[in-house]
N, C-alpha and C positions, 0 to 999 in steps of 0.2 A: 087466724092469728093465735086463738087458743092453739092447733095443732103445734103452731109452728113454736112460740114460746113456755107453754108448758104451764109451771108453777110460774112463772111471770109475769106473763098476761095481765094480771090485777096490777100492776106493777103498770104495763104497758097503757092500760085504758084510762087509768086515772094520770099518766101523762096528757092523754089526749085533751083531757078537760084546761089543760093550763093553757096561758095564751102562750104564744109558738114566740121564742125567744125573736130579736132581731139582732141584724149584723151588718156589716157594711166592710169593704176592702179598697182600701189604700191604693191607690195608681203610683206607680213606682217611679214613673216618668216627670211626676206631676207632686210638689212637695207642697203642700199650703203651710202658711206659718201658724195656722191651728185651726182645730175646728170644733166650731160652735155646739158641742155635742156634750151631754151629761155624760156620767160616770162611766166607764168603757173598761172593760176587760179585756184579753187578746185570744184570738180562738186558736186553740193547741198545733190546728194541722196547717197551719200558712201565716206566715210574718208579719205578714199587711190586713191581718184581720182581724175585727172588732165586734165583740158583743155591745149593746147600747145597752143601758137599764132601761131606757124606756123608745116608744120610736116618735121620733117628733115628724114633723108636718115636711116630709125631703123635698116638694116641689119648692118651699119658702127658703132654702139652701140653696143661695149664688154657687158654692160650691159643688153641690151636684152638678149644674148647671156649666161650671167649668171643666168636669171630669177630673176634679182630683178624689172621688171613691163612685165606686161602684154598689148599689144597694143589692148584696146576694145574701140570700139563705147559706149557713156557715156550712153544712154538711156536702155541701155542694163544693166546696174549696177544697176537700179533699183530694183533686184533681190536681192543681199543685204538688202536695205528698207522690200521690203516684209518679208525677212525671220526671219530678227529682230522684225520685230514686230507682226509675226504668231505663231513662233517654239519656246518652251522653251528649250535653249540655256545655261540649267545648268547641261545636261545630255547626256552623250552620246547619238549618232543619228547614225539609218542607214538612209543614203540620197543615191538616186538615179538621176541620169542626163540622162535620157532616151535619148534624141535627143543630145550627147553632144561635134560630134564636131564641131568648131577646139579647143575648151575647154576653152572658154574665162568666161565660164559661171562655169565651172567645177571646172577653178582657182578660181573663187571668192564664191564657196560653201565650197572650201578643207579650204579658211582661215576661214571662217565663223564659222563652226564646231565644238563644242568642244573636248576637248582633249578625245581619246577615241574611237573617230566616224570612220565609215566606208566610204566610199565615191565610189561608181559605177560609176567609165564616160563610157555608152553607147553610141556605132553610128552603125548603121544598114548597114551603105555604104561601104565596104570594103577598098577603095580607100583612104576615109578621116582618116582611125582608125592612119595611121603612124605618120600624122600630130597631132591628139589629143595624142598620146603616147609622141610624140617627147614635147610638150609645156607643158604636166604633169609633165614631167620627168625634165625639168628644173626649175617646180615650187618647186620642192623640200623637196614635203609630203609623206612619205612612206607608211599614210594609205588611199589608193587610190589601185581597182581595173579598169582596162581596158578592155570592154568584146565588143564583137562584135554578135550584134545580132537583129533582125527583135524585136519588141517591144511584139510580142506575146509568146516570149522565157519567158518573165518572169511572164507567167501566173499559172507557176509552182511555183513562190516564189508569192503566194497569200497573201498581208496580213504583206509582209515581211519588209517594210520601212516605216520610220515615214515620211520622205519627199522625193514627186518626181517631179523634176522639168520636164515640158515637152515643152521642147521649139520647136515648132512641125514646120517640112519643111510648108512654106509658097507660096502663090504667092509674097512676095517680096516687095509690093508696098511703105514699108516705106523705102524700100534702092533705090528709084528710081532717087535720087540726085545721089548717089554713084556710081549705078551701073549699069552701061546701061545696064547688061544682062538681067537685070530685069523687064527692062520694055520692051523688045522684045521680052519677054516670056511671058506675061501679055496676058489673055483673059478670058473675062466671065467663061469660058468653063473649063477653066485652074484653075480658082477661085473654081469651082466647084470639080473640081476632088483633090484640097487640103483640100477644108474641108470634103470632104468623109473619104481620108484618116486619115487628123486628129482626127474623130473621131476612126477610130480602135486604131491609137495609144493610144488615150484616154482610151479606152473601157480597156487596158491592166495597163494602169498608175493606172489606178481606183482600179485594181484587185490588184495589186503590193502595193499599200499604204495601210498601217496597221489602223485598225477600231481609228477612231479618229486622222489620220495624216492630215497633208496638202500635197493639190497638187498644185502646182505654173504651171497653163497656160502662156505659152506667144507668142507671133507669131511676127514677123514683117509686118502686113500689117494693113488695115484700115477698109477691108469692114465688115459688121456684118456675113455675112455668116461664115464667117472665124475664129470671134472673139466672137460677143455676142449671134450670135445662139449656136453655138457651147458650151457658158457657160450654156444656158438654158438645152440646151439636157443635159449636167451632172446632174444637178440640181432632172431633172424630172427622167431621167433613172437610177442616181443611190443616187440617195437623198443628193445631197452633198450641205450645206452652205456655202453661199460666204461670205468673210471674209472683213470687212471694215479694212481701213486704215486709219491714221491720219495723213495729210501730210500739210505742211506749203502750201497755196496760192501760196505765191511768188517762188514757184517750176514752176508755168506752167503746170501742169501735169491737165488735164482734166480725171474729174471723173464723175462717172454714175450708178449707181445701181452696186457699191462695183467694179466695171471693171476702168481700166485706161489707158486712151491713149495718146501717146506723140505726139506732131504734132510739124517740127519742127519752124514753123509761131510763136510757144507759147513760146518757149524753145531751149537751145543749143543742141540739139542730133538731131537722125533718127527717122522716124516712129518704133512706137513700142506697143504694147498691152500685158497689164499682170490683169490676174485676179486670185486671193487665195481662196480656196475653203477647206473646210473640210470636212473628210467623219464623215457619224456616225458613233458614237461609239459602241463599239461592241466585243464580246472575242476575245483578241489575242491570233492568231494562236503560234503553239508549231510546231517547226524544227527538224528534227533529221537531225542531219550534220551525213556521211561517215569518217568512222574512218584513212580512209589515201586519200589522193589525188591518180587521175587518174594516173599522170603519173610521178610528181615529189616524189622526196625519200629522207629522211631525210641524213642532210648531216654526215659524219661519224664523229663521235667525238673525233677522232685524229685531225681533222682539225679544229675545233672549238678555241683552244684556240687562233692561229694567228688570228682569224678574230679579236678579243678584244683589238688589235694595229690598227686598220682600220672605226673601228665605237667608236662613242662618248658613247654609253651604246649597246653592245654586248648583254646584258641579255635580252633586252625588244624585242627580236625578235627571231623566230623560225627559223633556214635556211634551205634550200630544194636544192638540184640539180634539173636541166633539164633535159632532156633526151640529150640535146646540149651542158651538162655540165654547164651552167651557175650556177651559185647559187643567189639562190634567198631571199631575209630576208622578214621575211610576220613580223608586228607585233604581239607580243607575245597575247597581250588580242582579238585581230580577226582571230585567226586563227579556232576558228567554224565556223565563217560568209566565211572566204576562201573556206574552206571545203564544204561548201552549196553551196555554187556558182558553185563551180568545181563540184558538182554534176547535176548541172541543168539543166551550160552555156558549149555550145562546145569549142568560141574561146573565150579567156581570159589574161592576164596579170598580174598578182601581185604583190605588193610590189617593193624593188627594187634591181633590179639585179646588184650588187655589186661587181663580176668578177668571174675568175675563178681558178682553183688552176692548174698551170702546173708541174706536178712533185710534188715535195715541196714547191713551190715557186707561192703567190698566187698573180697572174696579177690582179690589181683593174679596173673596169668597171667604163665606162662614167658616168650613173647613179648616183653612188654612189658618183662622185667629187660634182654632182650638188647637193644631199640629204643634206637636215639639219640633218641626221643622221651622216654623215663622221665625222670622228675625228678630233677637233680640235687640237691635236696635235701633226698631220702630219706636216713636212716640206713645206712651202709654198715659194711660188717666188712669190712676187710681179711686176708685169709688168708695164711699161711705157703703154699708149696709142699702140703708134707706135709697141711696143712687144707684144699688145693684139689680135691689126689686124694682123698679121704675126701668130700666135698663131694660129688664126681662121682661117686663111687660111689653115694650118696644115704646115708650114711651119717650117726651124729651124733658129735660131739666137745666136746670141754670149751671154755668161753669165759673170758675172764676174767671176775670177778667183777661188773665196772663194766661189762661189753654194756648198750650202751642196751638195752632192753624193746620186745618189739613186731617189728612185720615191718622188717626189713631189705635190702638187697640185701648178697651173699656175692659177697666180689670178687677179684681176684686182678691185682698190676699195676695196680689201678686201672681195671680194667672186668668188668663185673659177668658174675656166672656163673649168676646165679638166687637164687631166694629162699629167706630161712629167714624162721622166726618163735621171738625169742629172749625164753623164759619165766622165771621164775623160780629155776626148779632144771633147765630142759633147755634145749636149744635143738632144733626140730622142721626138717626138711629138707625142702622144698617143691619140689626136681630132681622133674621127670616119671620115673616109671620106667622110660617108655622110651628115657630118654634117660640112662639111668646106666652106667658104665663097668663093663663084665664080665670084664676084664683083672685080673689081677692088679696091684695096684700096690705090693706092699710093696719090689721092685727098686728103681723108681721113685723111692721114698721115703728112701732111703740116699744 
């Protein structure tokens, strides 16, 4: 770092020592009528982003819980900037999120998007996929798939996205205020076997983006091996143009031959590097989608019409059974882009799984309370504070006497937290349990 910043470096290490700013972003879809949060400032490169002054306790936030923000490091939203000003943004897009979870990066492509778009959040790690499913699924966009797969899976869909974000495993060195495991994992050697790998991931992003798309590099670390070697090799092995940016000074952001890096000595965030590159142009490939999915079956169309009391427009989406019974709604204009996928990718996710029917009687899924598809004119309960954390605990509590009857959505602010179903003499708590708060909240609750 001394090589690299010079006479700043003192400048850069006594950043290190401060606590690492926090921040948070606004879901677009998803408008709460406030939130519970001290003094906030806006972070320079994305609309819906918020410095905190301080960071309070986010699992105790019904609103998280709802997905109206997302908790991301701000240097990281720079992806926004990029994308606004590479991707024409008046047409449907298939986007790709190669590296993508725990989906902070995912959420702020799904809002970006135009209406229409397809949106892939891939993670190669079997471990992290539940966490990025879990944080999609409360952002609340149904055209979003989830696939699980090594980055050389989609050398099969050659050709097949206008944008792939590749936000590629790192040695870490800009989260090294953050994260101590990062910096005891740090070593030349370690440096070295991230940018080998990054390059195969590359070598697949490259194949995967369609002649004339963008591919948005980004990494969290500093050293050149990692970041601007690695933009050269694209350059020379697969002819790709790096894309200049137009960005205000007074951001802090340090640029250099179209690559940009965040230091946080300059600026309020984390180390960060991103550079936009273009392939040539070139014939776009032709797909032939499989005329029925693997394993899912159209759902029977006696059941269809109940679903039309459960979503806000029923027509704009196809529904499929599981082999688990679930039912699933893919949107109505992506369902050849599903169909290609499921022909590709092994493990996958789609759309959003909206329940199931038992008998006659069709139980609503988690999913579907958090979807900006669910019907607005479902029965809602509005909860106090104190009702939301009990909620989220999966807990039950007393209603007033006059609770409509029947399934409801349990809300808070005005957007929904999940389902109860409010009985006679109880009311029954339908939160997944693996989704219930293990915090205490009786603090919380004063």
């Amino acid at each position: 770092m001394q090589a690299l910043l010079g006479p700043e470096y003192a400048a850069f290490e006594a950043a290190l020592q401060e606590p690492p700013p926090v921040s948070i972003r606004l879901n677009a879809a998803k408008s709460p009528t406030r939130l519970h949060f001290p003094e906030s400032r806006p972070v320079p490169w994305h609309p819906r982003g918020h410095y905190l002054s301080e960071r309070p306790v986010f699992t105790l936030d019904p609103l998280l819980h709802a997905g109206a923000y997302y908790v991301q490091e701000a240097s990281s939203m720079f992806v926004y900037e990029a994308v606004r000003q590479t991707i024409d943004l008046s047409k449907p897009l298939k986007a790709l999120d190669l590296c993508a979870a725990p989906g902070g990066k995912s959420t702020l492509l799904a809002d970006l998007l135009p209406p229409g778009s397809l949106l892939v959040a891939n993670e190669a790690i079997q471990s992290r996929v539940a966490p990025l499913r879990e944080n999609l699924e409360r952002w609340g966009l149904p055209n979003i798939a989830v696939t699980q797969a090594d980055a050389e899976a989609f050398d099969a869909l050659e050709g097949c996205f206008d944008l792939v974000l590749t936000d590629a495993p790192c040695s870490g060195e800009g989260l090294f205020r953050k994260d101590l495991d990062a910096r005891e994992e740090w070593s030349p050697a370690h440096v070295g076997l991230c940018a080998a790998r990054q390059r195969r991931i590359l070598a697949s992003a490259a194949l995967a983006l369609a002649p004339g798309g963008v591919l948005l590099y980004s990494t969290c670390t500093y050293n050149r091996q990692e970041n601007e070697d690695n933009v050269s090799w694209l350059r020379s092995e697969f002819g790709f143009e790096s894309l200049a940016l137009d960005l205000p000074a007074e951001w802090g952001i340090t640029a250099a031959d179209s690559q940009y890096h965040f230091y946080p000595h300059l600026l309020r965030g984390e180390g960060f590097f991103l550079a936009a590159l273009r392939k040539p142009a070139g014939d776009s490939p032709r797909f032939q989608a499989p005329a029925s999915f693997r394993s899912l079956k159209p759902l029977p169309k006696t059941q269809l019409p109940e679903l039309s009391n459960w979503l806000s427009d029923a027509a704009a989406f196809r529904f499929y059974h599981t082999p688990g019974e679930d039912i699933l709604a893919l949107p109505a204009t992506l369902e050849q882009e599903y169909l290609l996928l499921d022909k590709h990718l092994r493990n996958k996710w789609f759309g959003v799984n909206i329940g199931q029917f038992k008998g006659k009687d069709f139980i609503p899924g988690h999913a579907l309370a958090l979807s900006v598809a669910v019907s607005r004119q479902l029965p809602r309960v509005e909860l106090s504070r104190e009702q939301a954390l009990l909620f989220l605990k999966k807990e039950t509590f007393e209603l007033p006497p006059d609770a409509l009857k029947g399934w409801a959505l349990a809300t808070y602010e005005g957007l929904p937290l999940g389902w109860m179903k409010v009985l006679p003499n109880r009311m029954n708590n339908y939160l997944p349990a693996e989704r219930r708060i293990r915090m205490d909240v009786k603090g919380a609750m004063t």
